[in-house]
N, C-alpha and C positions, 0 to 999 in steps of 0.2 A: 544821586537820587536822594528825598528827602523821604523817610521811612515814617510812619505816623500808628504806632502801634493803639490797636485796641486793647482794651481793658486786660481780657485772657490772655492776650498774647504775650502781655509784659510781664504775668503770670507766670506764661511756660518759661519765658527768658528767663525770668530769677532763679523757679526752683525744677523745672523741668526742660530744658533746653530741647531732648528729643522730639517731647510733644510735637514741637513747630515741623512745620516741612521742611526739606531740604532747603529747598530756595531760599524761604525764610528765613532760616539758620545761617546760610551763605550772604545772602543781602545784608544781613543785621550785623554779623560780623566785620563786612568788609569797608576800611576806614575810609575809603572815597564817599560813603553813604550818611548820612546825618540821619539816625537816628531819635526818635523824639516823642516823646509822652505826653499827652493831654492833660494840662490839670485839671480835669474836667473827668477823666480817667483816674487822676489820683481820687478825685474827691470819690466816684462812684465805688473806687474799691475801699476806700476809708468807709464807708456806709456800711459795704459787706461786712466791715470787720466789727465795726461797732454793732452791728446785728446777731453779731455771731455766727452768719453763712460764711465766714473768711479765714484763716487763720494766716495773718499774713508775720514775717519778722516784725523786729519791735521800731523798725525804722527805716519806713519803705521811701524816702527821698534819699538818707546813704545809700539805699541797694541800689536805686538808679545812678546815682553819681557814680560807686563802684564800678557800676559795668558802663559807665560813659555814657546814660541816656540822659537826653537833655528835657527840662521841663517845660512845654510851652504854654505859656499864658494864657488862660483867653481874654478878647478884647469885646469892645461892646460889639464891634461891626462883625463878629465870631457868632455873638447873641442874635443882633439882628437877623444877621442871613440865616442861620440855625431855625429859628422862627419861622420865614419864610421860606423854608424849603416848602417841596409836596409832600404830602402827608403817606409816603410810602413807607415809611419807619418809624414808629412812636416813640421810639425810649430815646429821651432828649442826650443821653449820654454820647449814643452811637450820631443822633443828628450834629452836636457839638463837631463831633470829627468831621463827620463831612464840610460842614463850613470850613474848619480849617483845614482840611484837606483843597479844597478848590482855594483857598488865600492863597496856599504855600506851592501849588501843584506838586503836594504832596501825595504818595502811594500810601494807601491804609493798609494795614497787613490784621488780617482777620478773618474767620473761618465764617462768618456771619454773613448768609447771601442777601441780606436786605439791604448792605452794601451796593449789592451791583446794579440798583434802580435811580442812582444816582450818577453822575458826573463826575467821577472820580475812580484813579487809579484803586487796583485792590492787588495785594500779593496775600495768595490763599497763607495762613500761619500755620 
């Protein structure tokens, strides 16, 4: 399964692992699962941080490598369809994932129900 964590959830994984739910914690761990971070996600928590709502370490692409999360790109046709979705969810961060979520039929792991107006896998975080 391809794992496609939201913003918080990459959150809980770094510095709070309990946060997540079970499942979550089980899925994320387990090495048949690929794992994977939106840079679209990095960028929104880089913002948190430069705003001062974040306090993240001083080197949030190590921490992912650390615990083997992978960075995925985004591409234009990520943009396109992002754009094109319906307008059930505003914050272009969470639409981002959705597009890539339906590329990759990836599972989005996220505590966020505006997720589930969409097309796409959700594993509650």
């Amino acid at each position: 399964m391809i794992l496609l964590l939201d913003a918080h959830a990459v959150l809980w994984a770094l510095a709070d692992p309990d946060r997540l739910s079970a499942d979550a914690r089980a899925s994320i761990a387990a090495p048949i699962n690929d794992v994977l971070v939106s840079a679209a996600s990095i960028w929104e928590l880089e913002i948190q941080r430069a705003s001062g709502k974040l306090d993240l370490g001083p080197d949030l692409l190590a921490d992912l490598e650390r615990i083997r999360f992978e960075v995925l790109p985004v591409t234009g046709s990520d943009g396109i369809t992002a754009a094109r979705l319906p307008m059930h969810h505003r914050d272009p961060f969470d639409r981002m994932l959705v597009a890539q979520a339906q590329r990759l039929d990836a599972t989005i792991v996220s505590r966020d129900a505006a997720f589930d107006a969409y097309e796409v896998g959700v594993l509650l975080a």
